[in-house]
ZAMARGU-4260 file (C-alpha; in steps of 0.2 Angstrom, whole numbers, plus 5000, padded with zeros to 4 digits):
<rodrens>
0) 4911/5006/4901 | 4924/5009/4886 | 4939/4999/4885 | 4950/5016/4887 | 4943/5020/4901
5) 4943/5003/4911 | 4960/5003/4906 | 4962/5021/4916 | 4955/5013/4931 | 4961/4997/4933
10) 4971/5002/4946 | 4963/5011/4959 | 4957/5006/4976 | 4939/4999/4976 | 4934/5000/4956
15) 4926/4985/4956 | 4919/4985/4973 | 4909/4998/4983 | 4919/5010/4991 | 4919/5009/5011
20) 4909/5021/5017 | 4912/5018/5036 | 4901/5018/5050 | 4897/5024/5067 | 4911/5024/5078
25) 4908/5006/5089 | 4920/5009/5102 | 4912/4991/5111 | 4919/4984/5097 | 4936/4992/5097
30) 4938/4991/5117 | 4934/4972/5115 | 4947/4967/5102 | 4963/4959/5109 | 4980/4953/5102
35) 4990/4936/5108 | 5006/4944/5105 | 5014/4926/5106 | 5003/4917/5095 | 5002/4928/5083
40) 5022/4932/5081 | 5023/4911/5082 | 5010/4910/5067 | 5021/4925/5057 | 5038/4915/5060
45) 5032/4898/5054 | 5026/4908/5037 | 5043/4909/5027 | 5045/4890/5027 | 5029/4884/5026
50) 5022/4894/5011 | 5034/4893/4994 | 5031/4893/4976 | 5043/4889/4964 | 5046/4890/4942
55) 5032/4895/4935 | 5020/4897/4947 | 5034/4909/4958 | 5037/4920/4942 | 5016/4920/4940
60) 5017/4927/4960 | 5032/4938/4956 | 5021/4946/4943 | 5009/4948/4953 | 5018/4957/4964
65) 5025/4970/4951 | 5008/4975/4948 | 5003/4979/4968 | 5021/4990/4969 | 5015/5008/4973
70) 5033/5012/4965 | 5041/5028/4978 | 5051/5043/4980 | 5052/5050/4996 | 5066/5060/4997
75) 5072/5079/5001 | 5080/5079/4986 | 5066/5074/4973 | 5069/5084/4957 | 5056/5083/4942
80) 5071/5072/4932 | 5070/5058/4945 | 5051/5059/4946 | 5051/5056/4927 | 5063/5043/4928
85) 5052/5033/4942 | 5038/5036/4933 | 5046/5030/4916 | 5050/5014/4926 | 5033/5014/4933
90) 5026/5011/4913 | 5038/4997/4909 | 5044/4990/4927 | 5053/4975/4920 | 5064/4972/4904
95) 5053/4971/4889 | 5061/4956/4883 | 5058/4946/4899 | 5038/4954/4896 | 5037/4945/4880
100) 5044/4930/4885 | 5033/4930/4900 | 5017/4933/4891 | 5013/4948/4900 | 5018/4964/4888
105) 5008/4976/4896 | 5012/4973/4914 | 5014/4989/4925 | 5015/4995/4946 | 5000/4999/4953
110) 5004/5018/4956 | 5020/5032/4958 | 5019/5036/4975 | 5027/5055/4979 | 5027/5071/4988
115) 5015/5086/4985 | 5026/5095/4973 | 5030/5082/4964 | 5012/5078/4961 | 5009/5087/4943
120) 5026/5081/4935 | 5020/5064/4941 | 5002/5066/4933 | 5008/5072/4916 | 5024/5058/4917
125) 5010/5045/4917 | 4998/5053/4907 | 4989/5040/4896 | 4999/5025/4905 | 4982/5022/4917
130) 4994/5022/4932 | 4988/5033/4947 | 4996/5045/4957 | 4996/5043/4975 | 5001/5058/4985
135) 5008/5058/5005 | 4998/5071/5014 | 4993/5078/5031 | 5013/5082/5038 | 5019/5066/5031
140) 5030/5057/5040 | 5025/5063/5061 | 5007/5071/5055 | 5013/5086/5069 | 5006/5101/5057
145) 4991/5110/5060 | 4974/5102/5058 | 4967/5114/5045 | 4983/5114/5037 | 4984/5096/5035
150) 4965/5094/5028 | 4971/5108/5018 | 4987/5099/5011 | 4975/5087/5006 | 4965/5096/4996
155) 4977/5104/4985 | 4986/5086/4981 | 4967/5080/4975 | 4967/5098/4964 | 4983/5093/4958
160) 4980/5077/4952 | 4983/5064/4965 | 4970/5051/4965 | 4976/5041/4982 | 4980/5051/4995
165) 4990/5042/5008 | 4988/5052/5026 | 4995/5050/5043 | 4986/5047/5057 | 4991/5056/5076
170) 5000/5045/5085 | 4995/5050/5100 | 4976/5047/5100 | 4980/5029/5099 | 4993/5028/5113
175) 4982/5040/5126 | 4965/5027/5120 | 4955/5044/5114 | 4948/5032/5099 | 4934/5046/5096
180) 4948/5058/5093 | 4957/5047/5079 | 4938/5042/5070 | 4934/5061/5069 | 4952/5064/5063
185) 4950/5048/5050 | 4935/5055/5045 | 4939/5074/5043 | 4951/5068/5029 | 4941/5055/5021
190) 4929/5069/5018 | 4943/5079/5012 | 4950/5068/4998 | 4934/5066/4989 | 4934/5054/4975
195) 4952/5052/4978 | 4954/5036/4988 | 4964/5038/5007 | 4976/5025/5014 | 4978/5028/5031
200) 4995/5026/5038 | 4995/5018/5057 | 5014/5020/5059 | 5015/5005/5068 | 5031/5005/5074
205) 5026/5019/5083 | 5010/5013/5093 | 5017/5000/5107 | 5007/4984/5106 | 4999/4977/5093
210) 4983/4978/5101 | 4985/4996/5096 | 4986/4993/5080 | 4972/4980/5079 | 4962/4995/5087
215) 4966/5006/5075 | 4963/4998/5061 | 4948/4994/5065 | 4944/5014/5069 | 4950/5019/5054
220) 4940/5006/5044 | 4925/5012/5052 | 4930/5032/5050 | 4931/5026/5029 | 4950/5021/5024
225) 4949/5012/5009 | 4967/5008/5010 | 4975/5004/5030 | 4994/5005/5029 | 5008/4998/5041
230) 5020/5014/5039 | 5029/5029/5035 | 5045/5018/5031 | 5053/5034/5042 | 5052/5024/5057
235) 5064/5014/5064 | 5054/4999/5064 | 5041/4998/5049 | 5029/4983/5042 | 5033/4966/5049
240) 5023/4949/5047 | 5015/4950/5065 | 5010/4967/5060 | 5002/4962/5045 | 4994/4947/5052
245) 4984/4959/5065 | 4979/4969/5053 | 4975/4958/5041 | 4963/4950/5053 | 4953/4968/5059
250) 4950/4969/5037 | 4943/4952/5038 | 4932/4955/5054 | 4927/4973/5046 | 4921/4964/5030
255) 4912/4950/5042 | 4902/4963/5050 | 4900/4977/5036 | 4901/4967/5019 | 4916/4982/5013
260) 4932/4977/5008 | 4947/4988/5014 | 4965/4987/5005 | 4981/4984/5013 | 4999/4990/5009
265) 5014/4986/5019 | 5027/4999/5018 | 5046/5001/5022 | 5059/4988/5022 | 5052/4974/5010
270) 5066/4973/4998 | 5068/4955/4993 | 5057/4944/4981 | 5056/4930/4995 | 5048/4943/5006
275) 5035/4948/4992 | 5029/4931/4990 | 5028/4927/5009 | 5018/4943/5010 | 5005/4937/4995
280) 5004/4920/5005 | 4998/4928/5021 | 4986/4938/5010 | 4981/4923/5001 | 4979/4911/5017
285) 4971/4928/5028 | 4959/4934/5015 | 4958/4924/5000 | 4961/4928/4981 | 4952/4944/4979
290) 4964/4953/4989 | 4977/4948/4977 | 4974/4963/4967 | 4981/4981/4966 | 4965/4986/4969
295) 4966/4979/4986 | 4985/4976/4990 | 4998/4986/4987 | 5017/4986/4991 | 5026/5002/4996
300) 5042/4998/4990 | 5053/5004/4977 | 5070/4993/4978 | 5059/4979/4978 | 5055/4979/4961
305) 5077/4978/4955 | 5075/4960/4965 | 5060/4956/4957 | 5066/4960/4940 | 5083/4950/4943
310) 5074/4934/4950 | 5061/4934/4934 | 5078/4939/4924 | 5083/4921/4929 | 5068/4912/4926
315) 5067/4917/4910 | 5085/4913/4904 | 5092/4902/4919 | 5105/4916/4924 | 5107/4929/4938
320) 5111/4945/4933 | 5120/4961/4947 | 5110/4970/4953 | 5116/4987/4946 | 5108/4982/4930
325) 5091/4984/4937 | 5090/5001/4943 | 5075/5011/4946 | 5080/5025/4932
</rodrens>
């Protein structure tokens, strides 16, 4: 492969891995798998002061985490100057000064995350950057619209451009148990994005237990996500670290019995550096290194990256600066 062209594809899901093509739905499987709502929330809460990195090593991690932001605009009043400004932040995401002295020029986010119409000023903002565009699809946030029209909405962000897709599944086929229902949903737009690679978003806040959300995983794993995803960041409670750590453990029990490797991306309300890093420990501790790549992690964030830049900001000349000098455009 030329260099330009690795380059292009650096960041999207699976490159260097086979894709998951799923598998037959196994609802023994599903019906079997069980969460310890105790244990897990005590594992999730001893994770912020057990796991910390500092100098060096934190601004290496902090890095890291810039290149897994899927940087995003979600708002009803999007215009094509705010795209293009999120998008110009997307190319060079930290000060290029703090770049150079960090030895990492060329550092960007993993993808520009955006609405349907905002899909072709994205592409053609990024064009040449190698930075994907990653579309919300099928009645983002509640996924209420018609079926058709959904697979449908899909397909015209693919024609557009998108290379990710990142749908929503029905809520209600988890909470009623009618598992068949979400794999032949998951599947229908798996088959629908094509080449472009789906994240399938659980909504999590919305499904009850977290049993249901081990369960759906794991369905949508085996209906083909490439990507699962904790939320819509609409609801009113979106990723957490007990949500992540049951859904971290159903990737590392899919890749156990299927040899695939499925991505993850937590979404709404990580806004703090400290949070990033406890994220990339659980990943690390869960999953090992290879998750630790955009390919296969990814933040949906966007005021994230402002603390990220202020904390690297201080590593680099021993002084915090306000945050207003960070913004996103």
């Amino acid at each position: 492969m030329e260099t330009g062209t690795a380059e292009r594809l650096a960041h999207l899901p699976q490159v260097t891995e086979a894709r998951n093509p799923g598998m037959a739905l196994d609802l023994d499987w599903v019906r079997a798998v069980q969460a310890n709502t105790s244990a897990i929330e005590r594992r999730a809460a001893t994770l912020p002061g057990r796991r910390s990195v500092k100098k060096a090593y934190q601004a290496a991690w902090l890095c890291r985490a810039v290149s897994c932001i899927d940087l995003t605009t979600l708002a009803g009043d999007d215009t094509v100057a705010r795209v293009q400004r999120l998008c110009a932040k997307a190319r060079q995401p930290v000060r290029a000064d703090l770049l150079e002295a960090l030895g990492l020029p060329g550092l960007t986010v993993g993808a520009v995350c955006v609405y349907h119409d905002m899909v072709a000023p994205a592409v053609a903002a990024l064009q040449g950057s190698g930075i994907p565009v990653a579309a919300v699809s099928t009645g983002f946030p509640a996924g209420l619209s018609p079926f058709r029209l959904r697979v449908a909405e899909i397909g015209e962000s693919v024609k557009a451009g998108a290379a990710e897709i990142d749908i929503v599944i029905s809520r209600r086929h988890v909470l009623s148990g009618d598992w068949q229902a979400l794999y032949d949903e998951m599947r229908a737009f798996r088959e629908a994005c094509g080449d472009a690679h789906v994240k399938a978003i659980l909504a999590t806040g919305e499904l009850g237990t977290l049993r249901n959300v081990a369960r759906a995983s794991l369905v949508c794993m085996m209906a083909g996500a490439d990507f699962i995803k904790t939320s819509t960041g609409k609801e009113s409670v979106n990723a957490t670290l007990p949500v992540t750590l049951v859904m971290l453990r159903a990737i590392r029990a899919y890749h156990a019995r299927s040899g695939y490797r499925v991505g993850y991306k937590p979404a709404g309300g990580i806004s703090k550096a400290k949070d990033a890093l406890t994220y990339l420990a659980l990943i690390k501790d869960e999953l090992g290194d290879r998750w630790l790549r955009p390919d296969l992690f990814r933040f949906g964030a966007s005021s994230l990256l402002g603390d990220i830049e202020r904390q690297l900001e201080h590593h680099v000349t021993g002084a915090y600066s306000a945050g207003y000098r960070h913004a996103l455009g």
